[in-house]
C-alpha positions in Angstrom: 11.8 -15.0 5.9 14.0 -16.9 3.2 11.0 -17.6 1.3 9.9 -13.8 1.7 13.4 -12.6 0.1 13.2 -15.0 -2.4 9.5 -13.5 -3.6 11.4 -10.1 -2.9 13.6 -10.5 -5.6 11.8 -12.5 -8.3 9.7 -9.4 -7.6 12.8 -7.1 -8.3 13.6 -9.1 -11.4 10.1 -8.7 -12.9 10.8 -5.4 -12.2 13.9 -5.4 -14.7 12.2 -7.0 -17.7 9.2 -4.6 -17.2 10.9 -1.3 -16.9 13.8 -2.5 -19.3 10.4 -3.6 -22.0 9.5 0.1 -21.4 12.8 1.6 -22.2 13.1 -0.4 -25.3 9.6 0.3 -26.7 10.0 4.2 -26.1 13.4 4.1 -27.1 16.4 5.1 -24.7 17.3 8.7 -26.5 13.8 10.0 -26.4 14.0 9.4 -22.4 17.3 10.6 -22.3 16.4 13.6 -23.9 13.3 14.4 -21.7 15.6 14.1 -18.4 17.9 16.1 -20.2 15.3 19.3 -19.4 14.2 18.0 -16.2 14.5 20.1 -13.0 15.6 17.5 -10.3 14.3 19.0 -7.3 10.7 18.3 -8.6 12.1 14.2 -7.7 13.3 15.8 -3.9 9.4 16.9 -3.5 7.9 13.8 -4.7 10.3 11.4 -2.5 9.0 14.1 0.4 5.5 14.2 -0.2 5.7 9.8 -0.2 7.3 10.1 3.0 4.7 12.2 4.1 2.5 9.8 3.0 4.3 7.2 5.5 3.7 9.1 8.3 0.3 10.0 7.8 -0.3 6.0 7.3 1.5 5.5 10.6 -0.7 7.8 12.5 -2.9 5.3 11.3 -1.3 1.9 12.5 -1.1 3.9 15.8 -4.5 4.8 15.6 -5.9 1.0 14.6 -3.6 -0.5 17.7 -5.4 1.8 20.2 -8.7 0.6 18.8 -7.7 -2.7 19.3 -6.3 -2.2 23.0 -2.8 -2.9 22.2 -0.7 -0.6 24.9 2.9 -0.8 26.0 4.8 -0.5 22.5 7.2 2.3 22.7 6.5 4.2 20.0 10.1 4.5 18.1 9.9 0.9 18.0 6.0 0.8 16.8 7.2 3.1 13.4 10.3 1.5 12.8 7.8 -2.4 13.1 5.5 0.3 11.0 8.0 0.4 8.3 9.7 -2.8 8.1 5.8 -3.8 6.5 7.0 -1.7 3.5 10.0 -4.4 2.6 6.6 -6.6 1.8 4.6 -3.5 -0.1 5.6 -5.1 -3.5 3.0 -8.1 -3.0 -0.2 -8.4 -4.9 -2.8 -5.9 -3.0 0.3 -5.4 -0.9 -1.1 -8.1 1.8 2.5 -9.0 2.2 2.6 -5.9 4.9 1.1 -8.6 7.3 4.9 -9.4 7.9 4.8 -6.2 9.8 2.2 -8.3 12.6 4.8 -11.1 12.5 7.5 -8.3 13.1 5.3 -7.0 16.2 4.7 -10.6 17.0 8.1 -11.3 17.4 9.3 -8.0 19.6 6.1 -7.4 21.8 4.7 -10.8 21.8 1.8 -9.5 20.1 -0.6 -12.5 18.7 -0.3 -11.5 14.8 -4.1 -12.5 14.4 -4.9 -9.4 16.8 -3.0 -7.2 14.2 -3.3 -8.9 10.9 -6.8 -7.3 10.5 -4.7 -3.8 10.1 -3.8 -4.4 6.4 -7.5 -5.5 5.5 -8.5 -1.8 7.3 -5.7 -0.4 5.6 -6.3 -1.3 2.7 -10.4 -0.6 2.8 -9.6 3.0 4.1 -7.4 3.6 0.9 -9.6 2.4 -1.4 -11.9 4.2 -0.3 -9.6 7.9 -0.4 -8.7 6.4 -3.7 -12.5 6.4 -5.3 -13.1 9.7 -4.1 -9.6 11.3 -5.4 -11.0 9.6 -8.6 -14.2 11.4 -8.3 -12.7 15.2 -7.7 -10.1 14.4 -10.3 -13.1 12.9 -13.0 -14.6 16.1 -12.5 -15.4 17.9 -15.9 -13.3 14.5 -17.6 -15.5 12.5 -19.4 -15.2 8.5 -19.0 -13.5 8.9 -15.1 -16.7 8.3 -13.1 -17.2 4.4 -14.9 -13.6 4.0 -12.2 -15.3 5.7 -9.8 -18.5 3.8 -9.6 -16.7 0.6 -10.2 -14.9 1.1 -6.9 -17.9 2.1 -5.3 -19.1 -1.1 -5.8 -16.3 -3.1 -5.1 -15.5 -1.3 -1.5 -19.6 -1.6 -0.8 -19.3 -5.6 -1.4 -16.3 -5.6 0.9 -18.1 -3.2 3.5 -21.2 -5.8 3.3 -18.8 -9.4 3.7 -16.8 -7.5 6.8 -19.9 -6.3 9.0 -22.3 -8.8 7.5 -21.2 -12.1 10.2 -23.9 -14.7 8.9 -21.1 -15.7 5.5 -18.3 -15.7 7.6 -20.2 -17.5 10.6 -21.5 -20.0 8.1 -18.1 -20.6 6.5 -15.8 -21.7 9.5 -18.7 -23.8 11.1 -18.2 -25.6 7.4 -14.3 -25.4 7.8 -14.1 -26.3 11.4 -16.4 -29.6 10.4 -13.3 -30.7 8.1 -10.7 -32.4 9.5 -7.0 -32.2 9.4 -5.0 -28.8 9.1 -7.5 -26.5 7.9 -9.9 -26.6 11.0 -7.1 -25.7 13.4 -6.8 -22.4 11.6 -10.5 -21.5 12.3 -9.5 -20.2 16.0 -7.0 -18.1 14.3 -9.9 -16.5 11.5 -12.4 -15.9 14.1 -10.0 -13.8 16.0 -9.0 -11.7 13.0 -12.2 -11.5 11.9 -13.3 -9.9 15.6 -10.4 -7.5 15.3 -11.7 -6.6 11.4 -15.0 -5.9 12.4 -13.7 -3.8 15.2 -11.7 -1.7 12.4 -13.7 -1.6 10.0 -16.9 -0.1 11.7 -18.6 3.4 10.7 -17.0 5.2 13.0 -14.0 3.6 13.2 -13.3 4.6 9.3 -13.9 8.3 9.1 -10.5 9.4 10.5 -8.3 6.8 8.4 -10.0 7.6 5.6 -9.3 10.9 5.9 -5.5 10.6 6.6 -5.3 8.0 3.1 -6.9 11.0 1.6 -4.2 13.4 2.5 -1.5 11.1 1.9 -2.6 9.7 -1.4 -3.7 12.7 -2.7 0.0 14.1 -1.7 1.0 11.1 -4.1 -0.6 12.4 -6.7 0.4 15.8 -6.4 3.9 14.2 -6.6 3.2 13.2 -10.2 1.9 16.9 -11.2 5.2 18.1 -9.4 7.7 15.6 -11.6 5.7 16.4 -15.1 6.3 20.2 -13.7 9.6 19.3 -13.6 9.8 18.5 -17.7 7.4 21.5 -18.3 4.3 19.8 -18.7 1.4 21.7 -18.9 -1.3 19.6 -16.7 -3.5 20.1 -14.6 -3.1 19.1 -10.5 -6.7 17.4 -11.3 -5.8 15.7 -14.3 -2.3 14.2 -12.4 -5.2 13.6 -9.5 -7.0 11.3 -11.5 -4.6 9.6 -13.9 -2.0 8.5 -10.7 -5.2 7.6 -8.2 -6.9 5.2 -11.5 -3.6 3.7 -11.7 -3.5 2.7 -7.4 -6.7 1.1 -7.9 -5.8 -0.7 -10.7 -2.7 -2.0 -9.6 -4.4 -2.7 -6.2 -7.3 -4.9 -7.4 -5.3 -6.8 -10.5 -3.2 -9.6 -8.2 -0.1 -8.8 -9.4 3.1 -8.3 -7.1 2.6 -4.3 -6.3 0.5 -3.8 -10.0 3.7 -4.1 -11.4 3.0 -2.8 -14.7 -0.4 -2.5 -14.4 0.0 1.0 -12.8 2.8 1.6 -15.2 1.0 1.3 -18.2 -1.8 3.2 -17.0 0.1 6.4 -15.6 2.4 6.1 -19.2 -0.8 5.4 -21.5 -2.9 8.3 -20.1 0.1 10.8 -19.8 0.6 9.7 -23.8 -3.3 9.4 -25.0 -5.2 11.8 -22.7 -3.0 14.6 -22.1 -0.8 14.5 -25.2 2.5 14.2 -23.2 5.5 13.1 -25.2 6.6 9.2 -25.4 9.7 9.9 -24.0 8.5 12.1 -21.3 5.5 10.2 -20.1 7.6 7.4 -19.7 10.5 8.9 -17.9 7.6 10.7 -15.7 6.2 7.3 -14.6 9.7 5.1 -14.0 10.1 8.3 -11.4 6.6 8.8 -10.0 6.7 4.6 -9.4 10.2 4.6 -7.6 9.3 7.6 -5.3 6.3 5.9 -4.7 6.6 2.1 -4.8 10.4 1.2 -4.8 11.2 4.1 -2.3 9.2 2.3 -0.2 10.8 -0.9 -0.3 13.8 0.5 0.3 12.9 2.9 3.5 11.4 -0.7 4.6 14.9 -2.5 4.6 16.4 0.5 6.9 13.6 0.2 9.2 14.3 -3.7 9.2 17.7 -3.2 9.8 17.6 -1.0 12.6 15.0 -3.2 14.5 17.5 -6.0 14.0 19.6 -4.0 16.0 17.2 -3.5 18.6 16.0 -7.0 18.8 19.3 -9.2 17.4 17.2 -12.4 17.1 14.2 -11.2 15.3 13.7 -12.8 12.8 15.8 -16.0 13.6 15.1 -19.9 14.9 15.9 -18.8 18.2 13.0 -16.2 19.6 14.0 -13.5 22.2 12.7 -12.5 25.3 10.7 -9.7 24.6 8.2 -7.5 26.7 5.0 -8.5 26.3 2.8 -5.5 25.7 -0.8 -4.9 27.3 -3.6 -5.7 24.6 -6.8 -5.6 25.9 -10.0 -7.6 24.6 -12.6 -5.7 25.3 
């Protein structure tokens, strides 16, 4: 967990020099001026429409733990475990949301190989709802459906490594022929890889997919509601496409969270595509990207907190008794 904080807030400190290069480039006047005209309570409906988002991606986790016969978690405690994965979000492809199995680990005596599979189908299901928000908002905009098709390809590959075993198969029977510490993780792979396939099957994706539709899309619409908010004339497609290119980008590039990857993206195409002022486009993303990504972090640390009030030693040398919940293997 030390180590994790310590990520944590290089993370935050990247943060600093990005957002502060930002500032400086587009000058601190020409932002104060745009927020100058802007209507706040466009901010209150983006942080809303992210939480919404949460909840939506919850029904999710919910839904993935049934799949995978996991039973007995109260389910106060399963959103608040839910959450605490958000404290993690600002990790490259945010695969640091595994800490979230470790949390469930920890206070239902889950095995975290069971669950770690989650953020893989997380994370396909969102891609997916991504590309196809790209698509609608490419619509009748020339040069968006090169994105689209690229992610076509790269969720297709995935789709292909996941339900194809032979690589996989063919892969630990080389690693379990190695000695010393990396053959006694094999176990460990074959069991996430069971629980993968499990998630990640044609009909297991339909209904995720369609919730990371709802929710992203929500997201994006939270962008078209803060450039509302400074009077800019865009369109709820163009917002569509310009915050869903800047997800996948910031999803595929490993860099902590796409830490200013996305930025530069939402900023560049508010500026270049849709003629939005400096000042504005860059005061539009610093808000869009705390309501989104930061906003997160922070309703993971409550969560966190309040677990650690539930379970006082979570999280600590000394592991608690805990209920072990019913997960099924069939």
């Amino acid at each position: 967990m030390n180590q994790s904080i310590r990520r944590l807030l290089f993370v935050l400190l990247l943060a600093v020099v990005v957002y502060g290069a930002f500032v400086a480039f587009t000058g601190y006047q020409s932002i104060q001026v745009a927020l100058g005209s802007f209507h706040w309570s466009a901010f209150v409906f983006a942080l809303l429409l992210s939480s919404f988002n949460y909840l939506l991606r919850f029904v999710k986790w919910e839904y993935y733990l049934a799949r995978l016969g996991v039973k007995g978690v109260p389910k106060l405690e399963s959103f608040l475990v839910f959450l605490s994965g958000f404290v993690l979000t600002v990790t490259p492809g945010k695969i640091g949301e595994v800490f979230k199995s470790a949390v469930l680990e920890e206070t239902h005596r889950v095995p975290m190989e069971r669950t770690a599979s989650i953020v893989v189908a997380e994370r396909l299901t969102d891609v997916i709802a991504v590309i196809i928000l790209i698509f609608v908002g490419s619509l009748g905009f020339q040069g968006g459906l090169i994105w689209a098709v690229a992610g076509c390809v790269a969720v297709g590959v995935g789709l292909v490594l996941i339900l194809w075993p032979v690589p996989f198969r063919l892969l630990m029977t080389a690693l379990a022929r190695r000695q010393g510490k990396v053959a006694t993780f094999v176990p460990k792979l074959v069991a996430a890889y069971s629980s993968l396939r499990v998630l990640a099957s044609p009909t297991a994706l339909l209904f995720p997919t369609l919730l990371s539709l709802i929710g992203w899309g929500g997201e994006g619409a939270a962008l078209y509601l803060i450039l509302g908010g400074y009077h800019e004339a865009i369109t709820p497609a163009l917002a569509l496409f310009f915050y869903s290119t800047a997800t996948l980008a910031g999803a595929l590039v490993p860099v902590p969270g796409g830490l200013g990857i996305a930025e530069t993206l939402i900023q560049s195409q508010l500026v270049e595509l849709a003629g939005v002022s400096v000042g504005t486009a860059t005061a539009s993303m610093l808000m869009i990207r705390f309501a989104t990504l930061w906003w997160a972090v922070i309703v993971g640390f409550v969560a966190l907190g309040l677990l650690k009030l539930r379970f006082p030693q979570l999280l600590t040398t000394q592991k608690q008794s805990s209920p072990k919940v019913q997960a099924d293997k069939d």
